[in-house]
Every structure is written in structure tokens, then in C-alpha cells.
Steps between C-alpha positions, in 0.01 A plus 500: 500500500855364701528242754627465853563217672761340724800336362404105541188595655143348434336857403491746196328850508446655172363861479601824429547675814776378723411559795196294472720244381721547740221486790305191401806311475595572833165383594468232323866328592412577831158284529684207308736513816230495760280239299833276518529578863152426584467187294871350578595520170850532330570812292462269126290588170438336198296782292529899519227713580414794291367819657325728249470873604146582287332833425205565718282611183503163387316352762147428491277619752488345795780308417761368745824738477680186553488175340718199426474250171670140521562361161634209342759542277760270324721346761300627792297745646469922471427697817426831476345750703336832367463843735322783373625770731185778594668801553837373594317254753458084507286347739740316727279210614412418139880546374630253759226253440612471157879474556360257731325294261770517222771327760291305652387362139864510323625237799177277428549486111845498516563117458139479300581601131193372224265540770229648267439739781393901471280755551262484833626119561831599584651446804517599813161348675374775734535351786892511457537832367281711758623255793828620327432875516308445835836382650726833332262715717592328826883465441452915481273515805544156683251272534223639661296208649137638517495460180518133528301534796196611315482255275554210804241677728252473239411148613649229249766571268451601158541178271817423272287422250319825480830672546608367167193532300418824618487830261644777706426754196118458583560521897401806698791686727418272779470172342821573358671584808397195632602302162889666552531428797413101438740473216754654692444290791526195252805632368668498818402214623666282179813717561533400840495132447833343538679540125223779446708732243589191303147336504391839403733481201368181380133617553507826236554298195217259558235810505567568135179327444194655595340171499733366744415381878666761726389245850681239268788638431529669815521133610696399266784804572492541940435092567552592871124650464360192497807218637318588866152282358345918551343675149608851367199619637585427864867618503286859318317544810785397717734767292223784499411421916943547513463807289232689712715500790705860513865472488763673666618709204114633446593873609164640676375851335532797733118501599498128592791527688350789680202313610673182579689724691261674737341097539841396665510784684151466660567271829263197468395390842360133552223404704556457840445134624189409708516584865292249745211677585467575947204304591372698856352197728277747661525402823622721815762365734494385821215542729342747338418238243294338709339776590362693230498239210220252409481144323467611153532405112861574414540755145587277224862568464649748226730398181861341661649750258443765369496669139878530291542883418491580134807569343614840442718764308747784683671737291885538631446855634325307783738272593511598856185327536683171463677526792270314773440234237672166575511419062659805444828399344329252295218772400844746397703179325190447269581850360838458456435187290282654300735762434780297459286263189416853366835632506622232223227645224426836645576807219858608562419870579250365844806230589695757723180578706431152526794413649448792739139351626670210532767594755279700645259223570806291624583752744160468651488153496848510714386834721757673337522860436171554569478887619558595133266247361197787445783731353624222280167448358384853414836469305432211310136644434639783374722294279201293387345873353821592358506164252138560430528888391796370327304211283224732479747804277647216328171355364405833427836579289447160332140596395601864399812372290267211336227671395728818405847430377505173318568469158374162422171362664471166675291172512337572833185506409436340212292224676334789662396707147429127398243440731374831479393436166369113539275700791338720231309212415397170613726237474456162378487242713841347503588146424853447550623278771599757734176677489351171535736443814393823653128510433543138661679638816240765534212284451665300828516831676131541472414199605741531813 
């Protein structure tokens, strides 16, 4: 077998064919980067880590293709990680969840030689190291908030103390979803305190024990946490309440932008205020008055106003029904607000015909230009078809090259093949914390 590895770099490949070599190296060097990146964490190592190319024949069955073993040697620690390549092919998800867990647990032993510590107690706790991975997958894609949102829609917040004593290897797809995206949540929130990437720093070594307190030495590490007189628990909610709330660099998909879209578009028209109702006396003028009435019990009087109109919707093409209405400027400037707001996280390829609704709506709003305005819109709808025949042939090329031309097949649906089998027959009932959590929220659904 030979070796590759970077000159003064951390990793070293050994198998026989290079360009496997070649390729998990790459891979490898660049997770270390975006672990460092995520975490705050200065490009420094103590220990190498060993990646073993294996033959496939040795596995067992139903054996992982991709394992790691921490050691302790003389002097330190070993960290290796073994892939058994399946036809040329390593499941990503599992591959970076191991370089994962080899970095993350090289910068925790570094300073912690004679620990006496191997085997399944070895660092890192699960709550770091999928809160770890959790966070890779939104520096790719941004931070997409419904994630958070689910879990702080739910009710009450998931507890830290289930977070850490949780087993996400016995969790279902959706308990573990839900698990992620809590550790990453806690993640960020100790990275955003003031000193975060040095707190951080001084937090990793003191979660070499498995024994150890992580609320304690959280603490102990980001003191600003609790200086305020408020407990880790309260600035979690506060931090996953932050986190729920979409940002301005959460690019909407090409569907949702469509549909916020066609809402903006559609003029929302207020209620009219109540109008005094005409009370009729019912009395004739004049003479006649006296003449042809008699002494009688007046009507009880009607409602001095009468009912508010319900609000309504208009879709643009009918603007010209706006024109006898006093509101209509404000009724045209609500569209072009909500517009503008979607403008900032609309999908790129819908921002030109935004921007086109949007003057268009101005020139209403102004009485501007407005012989062309039916014109102007049959152009924009015709745009609007264009972009979806468009997304439709590119969705269609995507599933034609994916299920056709690849040469290496994904993670997608693992969870999904996963469940499939658990399905087959019945489950357990689940103990874990987060199962507990969610049979707990739906139990308060029932009852609401």
C-alpha cells in the first residue's frame, strides 16, 4: 500500500489506488477547513489522522463502509478512519461524519495525554459533533430558518439536558432532524457570545470526559451566559425564538417565490369604514302634513351605522376598478411593499419580473402610463410562463441526469429506505428524550 498526504498537513491516505487517495484527501482537507471555519478555530494539530482505504470483502455484513477507531497510544492518541469503498463509491454523509469526529476529537485530547480514554467513550459528545455537521450543511445552503422554526413552534423548547443525553443512533428521521437542528442552534448561540471563538477554544478540552457537566462547563467557558442573573436555558429559547426568524440571505426556492409572488400581486382592499345610516323622519312637509298624517307611534329607529364591508382581494388585471376608490394609492402602495420585502430573498431568476410589477404598480399608483398598463401585464404574464416552462425542463433534466448518468449514488434517501424498513414492523416505543419531547407536544395537541 503507499501514502498520500499533504506536506505538513493533518491527514495520511494509504491505499493502493491513487486516485482514491488522491480523492479522499481532497475531501478530507477540505472538511478540516470548513469545521475550522464553522467552529472559529485556528488551523493547529497535535496528532495525525490515518485514513485506511480497506477491501470491501472484508467487511461484515451489514457493516458500516466507514468507521473510525481512537486509540491510546504512547505519548498520545491514534486517529484513524477506515472506508471500505462499494464499487468505487463511499457514502458521503457517513465519510464526513467521521472526518468530523476525528477533528473534532484530536482538538479535545490534544492537551489530555494518560487520559485512560478509548473505544465508545471517546470524545466528541453528540451533541457537539452533529450540531457540528448540522452547521457544515447550512454554511453550503444558508441557514434556512424553518428549520428552527419547527422545533420553536412546537410549543416549549426542547431541554438542554435532553439535548446532551440524548442517543441520536436510536432516533427516527424526524426526531433527529429536530435533535440537529438543537445542537446547531446551541452551537451558534455560544459562538455568538462576545469572545465566542476563544470561549469555544477553552470549552473542547473540558469534554474529554464523558462524565463531565456540559451546563457546567458551558458556564464555566461563556460567563456572559449567566453574568445577566438569566440561566442557559433562557438565553436557549431566546437564541432558538432569534433563529426562527428568516434572514435576508435565506434565498426563497423558485416555487415559493412564485406563490409569494402572485400574493403581492393580488391587490388587498380594506374594509370600507362605517357610513351613518339615513334615518327617514316620515313625515310630509308643509301643509300636506297636516293633512293626511295622524298622531301615531313613531318606528323604533334603525342602527346609527351601518355594517363595515368585508375585506377583499383584486387581482392587478383589474386595477381599473380602483379608480373611484378614495384608498386607492394606499390599496396599490401595500403591493409595492410587499414586493419590495420580497425582492431582497426572492430566487434570482423571478428578481427581474419583480422589479417589473413593481414599477408597474408605481406607475399606477402615480397615474402614469396607464394606456399600456393591460399590454404591460399580458407581458409580464407571459414572462411569469416562460420561468415556469423553464424550471419545469430543468427539473426534468436534473431528474433524467440523476437517475441516469451518475456514477456514484447519493445519501438522499437513506432516512427514507431507513424508515421504510422500521415500517415493516412495529416499532418500539421510543424512550429517548426527544421522543419523549414529541409524544409530550402531541399529547398537548390533543388536549388543545
Amino acid at each position: 500500500m503507499e501514502e498520500s498526504s499533504v506536506r505538513g498537513g493533518q491527514f495520511h491516505v494509504w491505499g493502493r489506488d491513487r486516485s482514491h487517495r488522491t480523492l479522499l484527501l481532497n475531501s478530507a482537507t477540505e472538511t478540516q477547513r470548513l469545521v475550522l471555519t464553522a467552529l472559529r478555530q485556528p488551523r493547529a494539530f497535535q496528532h495525525p489522522i490515518v485514513i485506511q482505504i480497506r477491501d470491501p470483502g472484508s467487511l461484515r455484513t451489514s457493516a458500516s463502509p466507514v468507521w473510525s477507531e481512537i486509540t491510546e497510544v504512547p505519548g498520545g492518541f491514534r486517529f484513524e478512519i477506515n472506508v471500505a469503498p462499494e464499487q468505487g463509491i463511499v457514502p458521503g454523509d457517513l465519510w464526513r461524519q467521521e472526518v468530523v469526529r476525528c477533528l473534532l476529537a484530536e482538538t479535545i485530547l490534544r492537551s489530555r495525554a494518560d487520559s485512560g480514554m478509548s473505544g465508545t467513550e471517546s470524545p466528541p459528545p453528540d451533541w457537539l459533533l452533529h450540531g457540528t455537521l448540522e452547521m457544515l450543511v447550512y454554511q453550503a445552503t444558508g441557514r434556512p430558518s424553518e428549520a428552527f422554526a419547527r422545533v420553536f413552534q412546537l410549543g416549549h423548547v426542547l431541554p438542554l439536558d435532553d439535548i446532551f443525553q440524548a442517543d441520536p443512533s436510536r432516533m427516527d428521521s424526524v426526531s433527529r432532524s429536530i435533535y440537529r437542528a438543537s445542537c446547531c442552534g446551541l452551537l451558534q448561540m455560544l459562538l455568538d457570545q462576545p469572545s465566542g471563538a476563544s470561549s469555544m477554544s477553552a470549552l473542547l478540552p473540558s469534554l474529554a470526559s464523558p462524565s463531565s457537566d456540559p451546563s457546567t462547563a458551558i458556564a464555566r467557558c461563556f460567563p456572559a451566559l449567566t453574568a445577566s442573573g438569566n440561566s442557559l436555558s433562557k438565553w436557549w429559547a431566546l437564541q432558538l425564538a432569534a433563529m426562527s426568524q428568516p434572514g435576508a440571505d435565506e434565498i426563497l426556492p423558485p416555487r415559493d417565490t412564485e406563490t409569494a409572488l402572485l400574493r403581492a400581486i393580488t391587490l388587498q382592499i380594506e374594509p370600507e369604514p362605517a357610513k351613518p345610516a339615513t334615518v327617514s323622519s316620515g313625515r310630509l312637509p308643509g301643509r300636506l302634513r297636516r293633512i293626511f298624517t295622524r298622531p301615531k307611534t313613531p318606528p323604533p329607529a334603525p342602527s346609527a351605522t351601518t355594517t363595515a364591508t368585508e375585506p377583499r382581494s383584486l387581482p392587478l388585471a383589474s386595477w381599473q376598478k380602483l379608480s373611484s376608490r378614495p384608498d386607492r394609492t394606499a390599496i396599490l402602495e401595500r403591493s409595492a411593499l410587499a414586493l419590495t420585502r420580497l425582492s431582497v430573498r426572492a430566487h434570482p431568476i423571478y428578481r427581474p419580473v419583480i422589479n417589473d410589477y413593481l414599477a408597474l404598480i408605481r406607475d399606477l399608483s402615480a397615474n402614469r402610463r396607464l394606456r399600456d398598463t393591460d399590454s404591460r401585464l399580458a407581458q409580464l404574464d407571459k414572462t411569469l410562463a416562460g420561468i415556469r416552462s423553464d424550471l419545469s425542463r430543468i427539473e426534468d433534466y436534473l431528474d433524467w441526469y440523476e437517475a441516469t448518468q451518475q456514477e456514484q449514488t447519493g445519501d438522499a434517501f437513506r432516512d427514507y429506505f431507513r424508515a421504510e424498513d422500521e415500517l415493516t414492523s412495529p416499532p418500539p416505543r421510543r424512550s429517548d428524550p426527544i421522543s419523549r419531547y414529541l409524544d409530550e407536544v402531541a399529547r398537548e395537541f390533543e388536549h388543545q
